[in-house]
C-alpha positions as CSV (number, residue, x, y, z in Angstrom):
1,X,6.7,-3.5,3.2
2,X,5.7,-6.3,5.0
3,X,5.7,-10.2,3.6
4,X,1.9,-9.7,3.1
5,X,2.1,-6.6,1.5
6,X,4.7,-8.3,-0.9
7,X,1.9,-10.4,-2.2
8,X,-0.8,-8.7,-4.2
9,X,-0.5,-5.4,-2.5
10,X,-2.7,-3.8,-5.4
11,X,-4.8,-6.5,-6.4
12,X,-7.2,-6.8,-8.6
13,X,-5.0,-5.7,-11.1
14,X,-4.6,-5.2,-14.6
15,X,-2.2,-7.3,-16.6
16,X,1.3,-6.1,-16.1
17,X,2.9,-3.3,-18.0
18,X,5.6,-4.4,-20.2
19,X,9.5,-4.0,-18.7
20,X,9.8,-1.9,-22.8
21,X,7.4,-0.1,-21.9
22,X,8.8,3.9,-22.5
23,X,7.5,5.1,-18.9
24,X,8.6,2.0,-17.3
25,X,12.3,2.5,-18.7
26,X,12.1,5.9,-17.3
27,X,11.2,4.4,-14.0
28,X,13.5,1.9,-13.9
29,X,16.4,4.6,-14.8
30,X,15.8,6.0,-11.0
31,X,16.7,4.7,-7.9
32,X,17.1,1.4,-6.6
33,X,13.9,2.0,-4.1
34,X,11.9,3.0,-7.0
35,X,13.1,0.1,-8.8
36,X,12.4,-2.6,-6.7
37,X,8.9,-1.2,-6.1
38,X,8.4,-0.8,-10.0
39,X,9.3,-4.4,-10.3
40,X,6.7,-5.9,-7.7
41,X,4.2,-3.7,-8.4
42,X,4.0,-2.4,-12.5
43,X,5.8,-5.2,-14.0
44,X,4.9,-8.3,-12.2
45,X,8.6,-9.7,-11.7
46,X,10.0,-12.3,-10.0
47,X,10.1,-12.5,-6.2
48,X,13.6,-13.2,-6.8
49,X,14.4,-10.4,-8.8
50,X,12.4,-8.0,-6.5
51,X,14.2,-9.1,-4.2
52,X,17.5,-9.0,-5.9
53,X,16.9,-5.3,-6.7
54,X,15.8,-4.1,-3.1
55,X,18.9,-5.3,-1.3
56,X,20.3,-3.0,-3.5
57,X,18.2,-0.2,-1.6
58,X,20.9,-0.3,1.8
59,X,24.2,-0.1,-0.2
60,X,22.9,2.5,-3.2
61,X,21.5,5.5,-3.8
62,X,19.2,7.4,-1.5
63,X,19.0,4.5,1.3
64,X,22.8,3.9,1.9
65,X,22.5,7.9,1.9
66,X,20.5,8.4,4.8
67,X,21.9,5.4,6.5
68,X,25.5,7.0,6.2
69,X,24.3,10.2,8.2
70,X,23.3,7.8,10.8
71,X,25.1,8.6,14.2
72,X,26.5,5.5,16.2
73,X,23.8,5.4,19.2
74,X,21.3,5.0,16.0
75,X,20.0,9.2,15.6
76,X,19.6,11.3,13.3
77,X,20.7,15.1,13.9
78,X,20.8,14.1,17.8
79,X,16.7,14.3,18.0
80,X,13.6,11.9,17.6
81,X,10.9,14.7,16.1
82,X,13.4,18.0,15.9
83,X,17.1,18.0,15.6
84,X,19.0,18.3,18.6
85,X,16.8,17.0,21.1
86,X,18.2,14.3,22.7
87,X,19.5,15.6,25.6
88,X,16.2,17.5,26.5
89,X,14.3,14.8,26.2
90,X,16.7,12.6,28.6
91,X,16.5,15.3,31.1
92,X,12.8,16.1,30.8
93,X,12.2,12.3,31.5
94,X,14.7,12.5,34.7
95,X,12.7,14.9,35.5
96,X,9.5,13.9,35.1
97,X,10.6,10.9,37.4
98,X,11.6,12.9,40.2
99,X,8.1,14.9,40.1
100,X,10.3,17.9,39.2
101,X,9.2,20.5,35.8
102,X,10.6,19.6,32.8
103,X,13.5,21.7,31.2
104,X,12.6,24.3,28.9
105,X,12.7,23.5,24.9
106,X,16.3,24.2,23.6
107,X,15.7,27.1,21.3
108,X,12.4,28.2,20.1
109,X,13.6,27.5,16.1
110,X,13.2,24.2,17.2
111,X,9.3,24.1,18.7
112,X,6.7,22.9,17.0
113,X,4.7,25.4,14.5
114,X,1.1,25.6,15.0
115,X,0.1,23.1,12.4
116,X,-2.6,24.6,9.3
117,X,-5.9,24.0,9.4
118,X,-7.7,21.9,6.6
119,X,-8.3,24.8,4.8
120,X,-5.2,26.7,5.0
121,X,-1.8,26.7,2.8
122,X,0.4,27.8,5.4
123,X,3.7,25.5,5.9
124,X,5.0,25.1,9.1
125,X,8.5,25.0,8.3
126,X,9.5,22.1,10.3
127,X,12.9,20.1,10.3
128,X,12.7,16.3,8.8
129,X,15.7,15.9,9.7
130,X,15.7,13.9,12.6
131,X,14.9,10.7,13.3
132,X,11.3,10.2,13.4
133,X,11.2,11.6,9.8
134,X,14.4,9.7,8.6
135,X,13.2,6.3,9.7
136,X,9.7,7.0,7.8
137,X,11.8,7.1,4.5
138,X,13.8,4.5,5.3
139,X,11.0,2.7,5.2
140,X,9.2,4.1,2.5
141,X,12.2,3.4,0.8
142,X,11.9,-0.1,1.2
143,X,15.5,-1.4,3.0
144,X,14.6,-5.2,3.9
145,X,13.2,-4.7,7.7
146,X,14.8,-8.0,8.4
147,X,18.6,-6.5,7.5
148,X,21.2,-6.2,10.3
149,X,21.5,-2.7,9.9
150,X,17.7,-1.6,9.9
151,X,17.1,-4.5,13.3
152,X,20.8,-2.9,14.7
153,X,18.7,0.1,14.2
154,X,15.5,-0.7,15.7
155,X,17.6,-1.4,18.8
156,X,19.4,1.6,18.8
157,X,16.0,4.0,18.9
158,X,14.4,1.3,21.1
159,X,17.2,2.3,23.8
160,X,18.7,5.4,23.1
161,X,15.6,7.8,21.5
162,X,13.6,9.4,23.5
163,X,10.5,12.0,22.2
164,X,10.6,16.0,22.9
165,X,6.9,15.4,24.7
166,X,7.5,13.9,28.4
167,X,10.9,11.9,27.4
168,X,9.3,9.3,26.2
169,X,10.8,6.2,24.7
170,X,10.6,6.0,20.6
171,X,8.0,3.3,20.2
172,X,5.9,3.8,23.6
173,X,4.6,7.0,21.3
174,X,3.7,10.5,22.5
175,X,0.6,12.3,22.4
176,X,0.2,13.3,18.6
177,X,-1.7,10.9,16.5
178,X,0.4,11.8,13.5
179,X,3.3,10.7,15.1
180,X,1.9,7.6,16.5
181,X,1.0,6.6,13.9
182,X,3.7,6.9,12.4
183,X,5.6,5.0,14.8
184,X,3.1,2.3,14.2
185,X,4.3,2.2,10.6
186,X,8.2,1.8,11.9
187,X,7.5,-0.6,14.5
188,X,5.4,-2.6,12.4
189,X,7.9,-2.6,9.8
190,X,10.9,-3.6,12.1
191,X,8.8,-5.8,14.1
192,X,9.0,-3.9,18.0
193,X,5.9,-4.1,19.5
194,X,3.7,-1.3,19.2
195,X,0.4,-2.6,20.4
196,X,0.2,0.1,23.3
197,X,0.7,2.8,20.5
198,X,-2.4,0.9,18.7
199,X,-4.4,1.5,21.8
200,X,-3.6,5.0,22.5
201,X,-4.9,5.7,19.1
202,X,-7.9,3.6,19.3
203,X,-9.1,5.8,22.5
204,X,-8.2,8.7,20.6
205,X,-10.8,8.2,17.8
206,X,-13.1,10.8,17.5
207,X,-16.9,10.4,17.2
208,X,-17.0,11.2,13.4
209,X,-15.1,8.2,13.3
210,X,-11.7,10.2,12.7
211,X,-8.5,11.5,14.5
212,X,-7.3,14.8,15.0
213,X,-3.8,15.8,16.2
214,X,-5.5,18.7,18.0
215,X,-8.2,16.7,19.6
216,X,-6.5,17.0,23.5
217,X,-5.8,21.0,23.2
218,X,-9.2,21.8,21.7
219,X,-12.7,20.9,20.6
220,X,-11.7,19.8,16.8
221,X,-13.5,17.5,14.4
222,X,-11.8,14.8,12.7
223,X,-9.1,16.1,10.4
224,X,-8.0,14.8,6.5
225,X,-4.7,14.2,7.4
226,X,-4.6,13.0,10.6
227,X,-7.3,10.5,9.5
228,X,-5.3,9.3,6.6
229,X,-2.0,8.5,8.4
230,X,-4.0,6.4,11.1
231,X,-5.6,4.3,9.1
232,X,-2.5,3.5,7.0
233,X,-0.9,2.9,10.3
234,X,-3.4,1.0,11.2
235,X,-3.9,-1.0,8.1
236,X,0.0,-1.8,8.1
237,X,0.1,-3.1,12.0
238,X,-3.2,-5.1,10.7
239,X,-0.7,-6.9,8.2
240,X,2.0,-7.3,10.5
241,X,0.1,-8.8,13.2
242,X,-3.2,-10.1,11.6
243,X,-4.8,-7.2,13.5
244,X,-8.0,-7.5,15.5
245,X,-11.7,-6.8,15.1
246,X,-11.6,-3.6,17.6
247,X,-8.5,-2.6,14.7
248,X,-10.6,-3.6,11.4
249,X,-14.0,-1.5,12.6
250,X,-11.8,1.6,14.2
251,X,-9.9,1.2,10.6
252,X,-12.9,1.1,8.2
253,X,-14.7,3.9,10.3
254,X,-11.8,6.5,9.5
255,X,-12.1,4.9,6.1
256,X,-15.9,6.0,6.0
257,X,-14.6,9.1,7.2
258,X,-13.0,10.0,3.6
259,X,-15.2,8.1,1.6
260,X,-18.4,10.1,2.9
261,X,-16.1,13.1,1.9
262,X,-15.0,12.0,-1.4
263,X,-11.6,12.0,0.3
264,X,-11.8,16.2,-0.6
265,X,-15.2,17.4,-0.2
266,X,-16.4,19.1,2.9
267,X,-19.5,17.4,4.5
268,X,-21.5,20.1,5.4
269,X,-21.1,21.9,1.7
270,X,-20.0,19.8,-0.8
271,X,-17.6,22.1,-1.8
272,X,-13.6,21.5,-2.0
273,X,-11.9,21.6,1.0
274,X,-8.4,22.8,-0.2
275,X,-7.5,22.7,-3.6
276,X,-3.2,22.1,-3.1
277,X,-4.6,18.5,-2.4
278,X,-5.2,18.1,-6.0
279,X,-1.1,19.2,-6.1
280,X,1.2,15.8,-5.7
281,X,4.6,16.0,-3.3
282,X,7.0,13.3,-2.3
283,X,7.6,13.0,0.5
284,X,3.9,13.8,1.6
285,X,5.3,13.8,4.9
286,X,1.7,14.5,7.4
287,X,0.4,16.4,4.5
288,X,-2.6,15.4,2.8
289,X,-3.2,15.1,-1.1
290,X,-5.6,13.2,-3.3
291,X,-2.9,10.9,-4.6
292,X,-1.8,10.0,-0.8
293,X,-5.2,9.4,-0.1
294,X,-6.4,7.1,-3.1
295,X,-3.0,5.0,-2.8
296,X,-4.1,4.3,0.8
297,X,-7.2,2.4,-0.8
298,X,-5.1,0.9,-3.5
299,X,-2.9,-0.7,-1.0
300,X,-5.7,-1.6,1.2
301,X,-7.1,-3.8,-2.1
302,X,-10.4,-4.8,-2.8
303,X,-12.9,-3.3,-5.1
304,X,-12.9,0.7,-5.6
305,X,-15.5,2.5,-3.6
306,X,-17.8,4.5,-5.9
307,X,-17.4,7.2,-3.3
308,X,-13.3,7.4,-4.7
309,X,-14.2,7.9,-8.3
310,X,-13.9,11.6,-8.4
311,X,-10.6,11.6,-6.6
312,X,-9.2,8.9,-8.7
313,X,-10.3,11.0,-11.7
314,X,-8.4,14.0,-10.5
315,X,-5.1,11.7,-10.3
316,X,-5.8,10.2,-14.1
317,X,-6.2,13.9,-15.4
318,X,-3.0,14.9,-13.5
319,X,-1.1,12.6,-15.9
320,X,1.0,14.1,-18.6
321,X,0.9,14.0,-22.5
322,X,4.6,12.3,-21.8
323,X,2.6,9.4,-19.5
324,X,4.2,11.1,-16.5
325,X,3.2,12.9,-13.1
326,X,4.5,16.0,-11.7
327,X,6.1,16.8,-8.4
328,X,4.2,19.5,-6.9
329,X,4.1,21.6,-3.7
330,X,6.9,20.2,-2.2
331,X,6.9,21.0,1.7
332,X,9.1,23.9,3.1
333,X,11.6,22.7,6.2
334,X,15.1,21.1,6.1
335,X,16.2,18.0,4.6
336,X,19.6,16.1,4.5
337,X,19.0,16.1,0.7
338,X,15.8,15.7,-1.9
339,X,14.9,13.0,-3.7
340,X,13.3,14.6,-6.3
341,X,13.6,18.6,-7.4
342,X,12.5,20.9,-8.7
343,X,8.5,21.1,-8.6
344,X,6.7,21.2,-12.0
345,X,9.4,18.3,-13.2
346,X,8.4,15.0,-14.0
347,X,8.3,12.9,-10.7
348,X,9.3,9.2,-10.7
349,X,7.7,8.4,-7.2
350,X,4.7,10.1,-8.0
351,X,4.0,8.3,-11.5
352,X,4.9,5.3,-9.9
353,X,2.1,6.0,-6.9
354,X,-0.4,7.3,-10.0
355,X,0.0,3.8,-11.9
356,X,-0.6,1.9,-8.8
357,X,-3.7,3.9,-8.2
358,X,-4.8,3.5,-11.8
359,X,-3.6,-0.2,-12.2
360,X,-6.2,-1.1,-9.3
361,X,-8.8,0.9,-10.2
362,X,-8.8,0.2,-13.9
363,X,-9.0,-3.7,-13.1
364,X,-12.5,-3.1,-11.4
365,X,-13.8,-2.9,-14.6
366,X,-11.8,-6.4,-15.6
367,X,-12.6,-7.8,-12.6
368,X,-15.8,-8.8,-11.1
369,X,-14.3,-11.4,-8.7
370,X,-12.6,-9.0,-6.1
371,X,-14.0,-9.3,-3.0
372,X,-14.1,-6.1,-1.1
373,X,-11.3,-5.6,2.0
374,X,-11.8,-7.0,4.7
């Protein structure tokens, strides 16, 4: 996402695939933000022609989508976490200000679901419609964070956005680790300062060395999830800003978190924790899989941990006779439109996030130069 992350992002790595390659065609059939990424990271192109192709990414296909149901004071569906927020959260702050009790929620479709535990399947139905969720897949998607419409952007939230918790402004964050950290990932990747965010997370750490979102309401031990979208927050503001050694350790302890799981094994039995996380979505959104999880370590480079070899296992023997993945268990709430549908068809984001995972992996064996992450 990042100019770092543009160079070697999965290294080691295997030699590239070739652009006749059957699967890569198929790839490269799909949108421009699977493109570009297919480009960089498969084939080994040129930065020019990665670069060539992403620019495509704000004027085609999915990206110019989303940025078209943009409203002008830089929204989406009037909310930051739930549509049609805004003018709650505005008044909750006044209020809040003036030592007076908040508003009550708009409607109770809109609250917050109590979230599933690690072992549960229950969805909680939410909207990802507004603009929290929408600027996550912008940049997922991959417009350049440097282009006038995603810094006109930035500036927008920065001023007009405002969370459903307290009325708080976008990037100061809110209580939810989930959330900040995924408002680490946007600020990083527009470049607003989100170091307060980083810190409020920091404190937040549990002592197993994870996070979880339900730490402040009640006794909880680190979660999956919560753990996972941390430490890629963490790992991406690292990149952005070259980090800090309070950062790296807080970072590789929620990493040790996983690994002394297997990323999917419960501590205390050994036995699986859920088994949907062997089922692949996109968008993951906060949810947890086994192929979220082992791309976080392929992007974080460096030589596989033998404590990911049964996970990445469980991603090779997802892939199909045809070379391709599936989408699978696609998460229940609204959308403005899918990118990929229906589950149990072939899934271009989710062989291109297998391949990376394999690429790096397989190179271990090629490789005996890669120094571990720092």
């Amino acid at each position: 996402m990042e100019s770092t992350e543009n160079r070697g992002l999965y290294e080691p790595r295997t030699p590239p695939m070739a652009e006749d390659d059957p699967i890569v065609q198929w790839l490269l059939q799909g949108d421009p933000a699977i493109r570009w990424q297919v480009l960089r990271d498969l084939v080994n192109a040129s930065e020019t022609e990665v670069a060539t192709e992403r620019a495509r990414v704000e004027h085609e296909g999915w990206g110019a989508q989303l940025l078209a149901l943009r409203a002008a004071d830089g929204l989406w569906a009037d909310g930051a976490c739930f549509p049609g927020t805004a003018a709650f959260a505005a008044a909750t702050a006044r209020a809040l200000a003036a030592g007076e009790p908040p508003p009550p929620f708009p409607s109770p479709e809109a609250e917050p679901a109590e979230a599933p535990n690690e072992e549960s399947s229950a969805e909680p139905g939410q909207p990802w419609t507004a603009t929290y969720p929408v600027l996550l897949d912008l940049c997922h998607l991959g417009i350049p964070p440097d282009s006038p419409v995603m810094q006109e952007t930035a500036h927008l939230v920065a001023r007009n956005c405002r969370w459903e918790y307290d009325g708080l402004p976008f990037f100061a964050g809110e209580v939810d680790c989930c959330i900040n950290a995924g408002t680490i990932l946007i600020g990083a990747y527009v470049g607003v300062d989100v170091d307060p965010v980083v810190q409020r997370l920091l404190a937040d750490q549990m002592p197993d060395g994870g996070w979880n979102c339900w730490a402040e309401t009640r006794p909880a031990p680190g979660s999956f999830a919560s753990t996972l979208d941390v430490i890629d927050a963490l790992l991406r503001w690292e990149r952005h800003t070259g980090g800090s050694e309070e950062v790296r350790r807080a970072r590789r302890d929620g990493e040790e978190y996983l690994l002394r799981r297997n990323l999917f094994r419960s501590l205390r039995t050994g036995e699986v924790v859920n088994p949907q996380w062997s089922l692949f979505s996109y968008p993951p959104r906060w949810h947890y899989d086994l192929l979220k999880a082992t791309e976080y370590f392929a992007r974080r480079g460096g030589t596989p941990d033998p404590r990911l070899a049964e996970a990445i296992e469980r991603v090779r023997a997802k892939r199909r006779p045809d070379g391709r993945w599936l989408l699978e268990n696609s998460h229940s709430g609204a959308v403005h439109f899918r990118f990929e549908e229906p589950d149990g068809t072939p899934s271009r984001w989710n062989t291109l996030r297998a391949l990376r995972v394999l690429r790096w992996d397989d190179a271990s064996a090629h490789s005996g130069s890669a120094s571990q992450a720092s």
